[in-house]
C-alpha positions in Angstrom: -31.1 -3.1 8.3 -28.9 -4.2 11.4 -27.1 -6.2 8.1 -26.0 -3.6 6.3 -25.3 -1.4 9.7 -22.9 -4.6 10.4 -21.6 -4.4 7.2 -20.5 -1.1 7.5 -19.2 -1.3 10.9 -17.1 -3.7 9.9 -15.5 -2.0 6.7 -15.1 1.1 8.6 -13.5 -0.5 11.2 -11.1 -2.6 8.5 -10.4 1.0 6.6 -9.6 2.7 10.1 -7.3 -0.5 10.7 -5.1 0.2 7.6 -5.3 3.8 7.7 -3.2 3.2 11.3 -1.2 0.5 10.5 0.0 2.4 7.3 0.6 5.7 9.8 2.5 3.9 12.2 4.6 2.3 9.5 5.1 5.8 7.7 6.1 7.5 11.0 8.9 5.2 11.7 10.3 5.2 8.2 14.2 6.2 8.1 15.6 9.7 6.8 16.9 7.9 3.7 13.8 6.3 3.2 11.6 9.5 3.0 14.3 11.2 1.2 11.7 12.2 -2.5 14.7 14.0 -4.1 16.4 10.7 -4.7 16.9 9.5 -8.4 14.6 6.4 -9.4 15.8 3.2 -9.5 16.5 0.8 -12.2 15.5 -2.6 -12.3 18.6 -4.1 -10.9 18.8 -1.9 -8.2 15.5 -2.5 -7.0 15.2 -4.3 -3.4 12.7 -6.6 -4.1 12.0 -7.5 -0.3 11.6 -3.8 0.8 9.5 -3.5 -2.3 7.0 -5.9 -0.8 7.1 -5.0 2.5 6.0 -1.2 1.0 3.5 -3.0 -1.1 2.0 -4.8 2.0 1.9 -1.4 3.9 0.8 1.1 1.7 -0.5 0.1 -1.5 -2.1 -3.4 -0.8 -5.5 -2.1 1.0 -6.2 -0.4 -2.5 -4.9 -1.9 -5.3 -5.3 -5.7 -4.3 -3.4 -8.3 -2.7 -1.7 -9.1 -5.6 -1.8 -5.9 -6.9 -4.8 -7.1 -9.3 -6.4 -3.3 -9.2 -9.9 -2.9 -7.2 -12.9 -0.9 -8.4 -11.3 2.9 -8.8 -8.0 2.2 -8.3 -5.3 1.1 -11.0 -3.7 -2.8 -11.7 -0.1 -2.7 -10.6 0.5 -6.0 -11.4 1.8 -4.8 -15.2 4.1 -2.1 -14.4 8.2 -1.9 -14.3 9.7 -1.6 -10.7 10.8 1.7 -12.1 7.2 3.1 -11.7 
């Protein structure tokens, strides 16, 4: 019993951890950067260093650290930077 209460201490406290490190991230993103009525990119335009760092921020907790898909959500790892 005091296993499985640890157990989900500890994943709430890793879930609360990424919830605020993806807030704090979000809230200091530039004007440009939020800007949704931008056309998408093509392949060669694609900044493949802010791409991580967006990966890392927002989309790692869920999908994997290599983007590898985990339980519910969706592999990554197989689609065009476009997407």
């Amino acid at each position: 019993m005091i296993k499985n209460c640890a157990v989900i201490a500890a994943l709430t406290a890793w879930g609360f951890s990424a919830w605020a490190e993806n807030y704090a991230a979000d809230s200091t993103m530039d004007a440009a950067e939020a800007d949704t009525t931008a056309p998408l990119q093509t392949a060669n335009d694609v900044d493949l260093q802010q791409a991580q760092k967006i990966f890392e921020r927002t989309c790692r907790a869920c999908h994997g650290n290599q983007a590898q898909g985990v339980a519910s959500y969706p592999k990554l790892s197989d689609k065009a930077p476009e997407y």
